[in-house]
C-alpha positions, 0 to 999 in steps of 0.5 A: 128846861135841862132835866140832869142830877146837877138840877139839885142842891148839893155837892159833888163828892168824890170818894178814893184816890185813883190815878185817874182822878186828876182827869175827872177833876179837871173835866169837870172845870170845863162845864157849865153844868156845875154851876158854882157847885162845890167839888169835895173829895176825900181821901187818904192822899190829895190827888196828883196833877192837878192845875193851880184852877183845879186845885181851888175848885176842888175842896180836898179832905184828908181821910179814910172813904171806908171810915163812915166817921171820915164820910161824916166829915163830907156829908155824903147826905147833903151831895147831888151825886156821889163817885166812887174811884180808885182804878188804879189802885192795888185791889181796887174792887174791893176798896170799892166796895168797902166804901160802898157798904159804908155809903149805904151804912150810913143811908138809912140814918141820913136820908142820903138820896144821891146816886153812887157811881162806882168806877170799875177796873173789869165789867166782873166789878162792875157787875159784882157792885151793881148785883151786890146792892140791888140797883141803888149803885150804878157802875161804869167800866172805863176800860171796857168802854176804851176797847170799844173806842179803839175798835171805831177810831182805827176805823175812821182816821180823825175819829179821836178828833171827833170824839174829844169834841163830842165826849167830853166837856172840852168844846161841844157838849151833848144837852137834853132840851125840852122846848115847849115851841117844838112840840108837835113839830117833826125832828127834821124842823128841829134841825134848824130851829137854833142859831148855835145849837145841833140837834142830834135825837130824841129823848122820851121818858127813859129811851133815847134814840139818835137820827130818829126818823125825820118824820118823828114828832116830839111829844110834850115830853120828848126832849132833843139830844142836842149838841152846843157849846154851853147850856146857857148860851143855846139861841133859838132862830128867827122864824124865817131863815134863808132856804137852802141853796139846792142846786149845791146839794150834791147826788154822788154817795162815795162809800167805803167797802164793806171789808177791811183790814187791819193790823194790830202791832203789838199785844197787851191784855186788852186786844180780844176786846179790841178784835171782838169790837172790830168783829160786830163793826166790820163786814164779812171777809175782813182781816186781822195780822197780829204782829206780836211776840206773844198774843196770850188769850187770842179767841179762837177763829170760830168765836168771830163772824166777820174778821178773820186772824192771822199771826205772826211772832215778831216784836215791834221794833223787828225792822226785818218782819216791818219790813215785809209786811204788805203794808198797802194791804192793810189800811189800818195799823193798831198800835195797842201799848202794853196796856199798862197805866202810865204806858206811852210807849206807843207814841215812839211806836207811831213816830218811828212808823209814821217815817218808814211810812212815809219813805215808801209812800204810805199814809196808812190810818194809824191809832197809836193808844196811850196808857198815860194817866194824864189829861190828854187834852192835846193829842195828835189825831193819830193817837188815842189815849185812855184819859178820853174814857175818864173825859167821858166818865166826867160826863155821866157823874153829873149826867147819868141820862147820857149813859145810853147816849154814849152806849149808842154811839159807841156801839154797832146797833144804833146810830154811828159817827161817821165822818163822810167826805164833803161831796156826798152832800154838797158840791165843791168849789161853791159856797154853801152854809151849813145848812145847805149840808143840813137838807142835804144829810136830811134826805139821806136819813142822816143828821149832820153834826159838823165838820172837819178841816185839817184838825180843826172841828 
């Protein structure tokens, strides 16, 4: 049993034009979720970008979101959920909230019960919608949550590949799973109860926790976090499975060092979010060379606990500054774009880079963001594009209880996404299956959840 929105009669319905509308519509054709659902948007412009399949699931009506006579036309009464979205837009706040008042106008004459989703272009809107309508809206902020991705990729070389997988609707997708068998069973059981399925945490009530315990016991409400391809294809295992073969689990435990360093070539709007993120992940005694012509709003030094910064002016494309930078010194190189929609500068950027790089040697972790309002549904594993942010925004439309999934795994409090070499649980050059890595991430207090070889996930 899936407790999620989409459980409910009703439509879809999108309101307001974004330049990133393509990106949530085409997301929501990679889910199982849907279920045949129809997808109805209004707005005073048909979206652009979309694929020939997008275009014949989605049922597009010319209007104005604000006019409660257009919003009549889409019954906003009869939807399962609602998204509001025009980021992208001149004065998009405002337009938001317009469409909101007119929304809730028409609440108490329909018996409209949908949730409202608003996206939001700063947390100042978001948090202006959600006070301004006493809870019955909620508000995401895609750009603020970008900030904090960009913080972990530049981290973890590969990461990005990891989170296209996790984070949106492409491939593996994050379920909430009531299984009556599994109650009274521990969490550690439950990692090996499905054939095609990973469990990853629990669900109880309103609280979700990832890597719980091992000792936790589900309840008779609890539900698994549980990550798997499609809903309907989730297999349970036999009873007896084969026991994991113990004399390859491995005892080595290859860590990273706590401080780190990093260079940010480039400035735009965005990097004090960036380097305030990087500040509640990295440990004392870490390092930041901005290298930028002019880092306007740069925080001040005492505003940071673990990193500190360094400038120099200079632009990017400087051969005589690149030149002299130590770059053995600094394992992980930022390239932020300007921050500007439709931006992909940064790619030329992570090219030019990635030769002089080579030429000396060097094969720094490189994050190269992108500002493109594209789907991004193939990237290199050096480049991270704003459209993951939308991929995920997808998501919560048609499964708001995943919200404080996504907030832990993006934040520095709960449970992280780590990708830790193969000998910190098993022993190489000897066949194992995965549930071998299994047991052995389990006596460590891990749950693992894949693995990586070369891109493939």
């Amino acid at each position: 049993m899936i407790q999620r929105h989409s459980a409910k009669n009703g439509h879809v319905l999108v309101l307001g034009n974004s330049s990133f509308s393509a990106i949530v519509l085409e997301e929501f054709g990679q889910t199982d979720l849907l279920k045949g659902r129809s997808i109805v948007m209004l707005s005073e412009n048909r979206p652009e970008g979309l694929s020939r399949a997008a275009k014949s699931r989605v049922h597009h009506v010319r209007g104005n979101p604000c006019d409660p006579a257009d919003l009549a036309r889409v019954k906003p009464q009869e939807a399962v959920t609602i998204l509001v979205n025009c980021v992208g837009e001149g004065d998009c706040g405002a337009k938001e909230r317009e469409i909101v008042a007119a929304l809730l106008g028409m609440s108490a004459r329909t018996g409209m019960t949908a949730d409202i989703l608003v996206v939001s272009e700063c947390d100042e809107d978001r948090n202006l919608v959600e006070i301004s309508n006493g809870g019955r809206v909620w508000s995401v902020c895609p750009i603020a949550l970008f900030s904090r991705l960009i913080a972990q990729v530049s981290r973890q070389k590969k990461l990005a590949l990891i989170y296209r997988e996790l984070l949106s609707f492409e491939g593996n997708e994050l379920y909430f799973l009531a299984d009556p068998s599994l109650t009274g069973e521990t969490f550690s059981r439950s990692l090996r109860a499905f054939a095609n399925a990973c469990p990853i945490g629990i669900r109880q009530g309103d609280a979700a926790r990832l890597n719980p315990p091992m000792g936790t016991v589900l309840e008779p409400d609890s539900q698994l976090i549980i990550l798997a391809e499609r809903l309907s294809g989730i297999e349970r295992n036999e009873a007896i499975l084969p026991a994991p073969d113990m004399s390859a689990i491995s005892d080595d435990s290859i860590e990273t060092p706590d401080s780190e360093a990093f260079l940010l070539l480039g400035w735009n709007r965005f990097c004090p979010a960036i380097l305030r993120e990087l500040d509640r992940y990295c440990g004392p005694g870490s390092r930041v060379l901005v290298v930028c012509e002019n880092a306007r709003e740069l925080p001040p030094s005492g505003e940071f606990a673990n990193i500190s910064i360094e400038t120099k002016e200079g632009g990017i494309d400087d051969e005589a500054l690149l030149g002299s930078v130590p770059w053995q010194c600094y394992e992980n190189v930022i390239i932020p774009g300007t921050g500007n929609i439709g931006d992909s500068a940064a790619v030329t950027a992570l090219e030019v880079l990635k030769r002089a790089l080579a030429v000396q040697g060097f094969a720094n972790n490189l994050t190269a963001v992108t500002w493109e309002a594209s789907s991004g549904r193939d990237w290199d594993e050096d480049i991270l594009p704003v459209a993951l942010s939308f991929r995920i925004l997808a998501q919560l439309v048609l499964h708001r209880e995943l919200y404080p999934v996504i907030d832990e795994i993006t934040t520095p409090l709960g449970a992280e996404i780590y990708l830790k070499p193969v000998e910190n649980y098993v022993k190489t050059g000897v066949p194992v299956d995965f549930y071998t890595i299994l047991e052995s991430a389990r006596r460590k207090g891990e749950t693992a959840v894949g693995y990586l070889e070369g891109q493939r996930i």
